[in-house]
matplotlib code that plots the C-alpha trace (Angstrom):
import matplotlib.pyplot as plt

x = [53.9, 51.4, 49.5, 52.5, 53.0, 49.1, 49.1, 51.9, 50.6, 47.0, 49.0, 50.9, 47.5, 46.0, 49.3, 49.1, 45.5, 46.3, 49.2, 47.1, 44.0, 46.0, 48.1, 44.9, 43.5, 46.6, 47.7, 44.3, 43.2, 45.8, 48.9, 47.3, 47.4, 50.7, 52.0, 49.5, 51.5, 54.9, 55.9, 53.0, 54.4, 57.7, 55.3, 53.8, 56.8, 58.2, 54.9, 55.2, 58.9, 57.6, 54.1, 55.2, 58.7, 58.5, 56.2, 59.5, 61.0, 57.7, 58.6, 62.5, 61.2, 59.6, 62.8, 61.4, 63.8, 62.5, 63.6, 61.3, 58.6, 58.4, 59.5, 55.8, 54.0, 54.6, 53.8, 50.2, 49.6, 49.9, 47.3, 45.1, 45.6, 44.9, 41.6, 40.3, 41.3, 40.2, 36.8, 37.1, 37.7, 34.6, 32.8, 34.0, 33.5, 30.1, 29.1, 31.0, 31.3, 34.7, 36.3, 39.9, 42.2, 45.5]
y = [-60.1, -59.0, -57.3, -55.0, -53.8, -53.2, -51.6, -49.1, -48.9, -47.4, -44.8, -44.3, -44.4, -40.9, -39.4, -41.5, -40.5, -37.1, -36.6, -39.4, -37.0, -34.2, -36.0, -37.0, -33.5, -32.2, -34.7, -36.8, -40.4, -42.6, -40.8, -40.2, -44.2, -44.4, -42.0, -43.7, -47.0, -45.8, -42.0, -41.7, -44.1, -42.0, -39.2, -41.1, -42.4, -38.7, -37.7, -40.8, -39.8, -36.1, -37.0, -40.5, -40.3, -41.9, -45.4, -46.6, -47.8, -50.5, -51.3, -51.8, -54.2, -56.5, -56.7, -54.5, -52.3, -49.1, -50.5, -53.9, -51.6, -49.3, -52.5, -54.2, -51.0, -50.7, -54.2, -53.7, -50.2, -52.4, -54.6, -52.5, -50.0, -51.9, -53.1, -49.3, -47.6, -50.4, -49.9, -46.3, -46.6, -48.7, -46.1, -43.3, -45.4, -46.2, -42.8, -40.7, -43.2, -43.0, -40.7, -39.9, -40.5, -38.9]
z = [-51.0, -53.9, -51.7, -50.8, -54.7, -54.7, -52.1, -53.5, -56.9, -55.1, -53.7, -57.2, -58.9, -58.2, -59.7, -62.6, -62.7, -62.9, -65.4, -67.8, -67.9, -69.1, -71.6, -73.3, -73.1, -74.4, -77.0, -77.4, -76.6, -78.2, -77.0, -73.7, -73.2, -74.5, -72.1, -69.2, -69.8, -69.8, -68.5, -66.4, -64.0, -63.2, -62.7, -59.6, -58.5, -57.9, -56.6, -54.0, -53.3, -52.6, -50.6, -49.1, -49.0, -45.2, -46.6, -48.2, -45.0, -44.7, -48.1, -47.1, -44.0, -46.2, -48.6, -51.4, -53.3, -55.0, -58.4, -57.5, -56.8, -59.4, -61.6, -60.4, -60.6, -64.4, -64.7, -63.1, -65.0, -68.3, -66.9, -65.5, -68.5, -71.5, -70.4, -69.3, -72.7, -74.9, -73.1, -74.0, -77.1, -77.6, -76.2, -78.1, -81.9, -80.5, -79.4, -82.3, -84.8, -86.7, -84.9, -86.1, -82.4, -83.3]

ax = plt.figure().add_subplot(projection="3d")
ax.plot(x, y, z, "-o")
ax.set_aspect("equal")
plt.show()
């Protein structure tokens, strides 16, 4: 059954992708992560419903809802999340020194 939300949060992941990268061009590094763990998410779910509007039926035969999905899918962009932009910001102190984020 976990494969089946991974599965669905690969093919939310390129929309997320997207609207992240220009939040953090936009408003910067620390608002672009908070709006990669929480609004980006809705983003690739309506891309999803417009690209891939047909994959929900496989989703409805193995008894998952779209709330249980996007439900998951937040769950795993929090994990998968904190790890990339704590890496970043690593990165950026060590390359730039102290670098003012907001």
């Amino acid at each position: 059954m976990y494969r089946a939300y991974w599965q669905f949060y690969k093919t939310l992941f390129p929309f997320i992708t997207a609207f992240s990268i220009l939040s953090v061009l936009i408003l910067g590094l620390l608002w672009g992560f908070v709006f990669f763990a929480t609004i980006a998410i809705f983003f690739g779910f309506i891309g999803f419903r417009t690209f891939y509007n047909n994959q929900f039926y496989f989703y409805y035969n193995l008894g998952l809802t779209k709330w249980k999905l996007l439900r998951a899918s937040f769950f795993i962009n929090i994990l998968v999340g904190i790890p990339i932009f704590s890496v970043l910001l690593v990165f950026i102190f060590f390359l730039f020194g102290n670098l003012q984020i907001t």
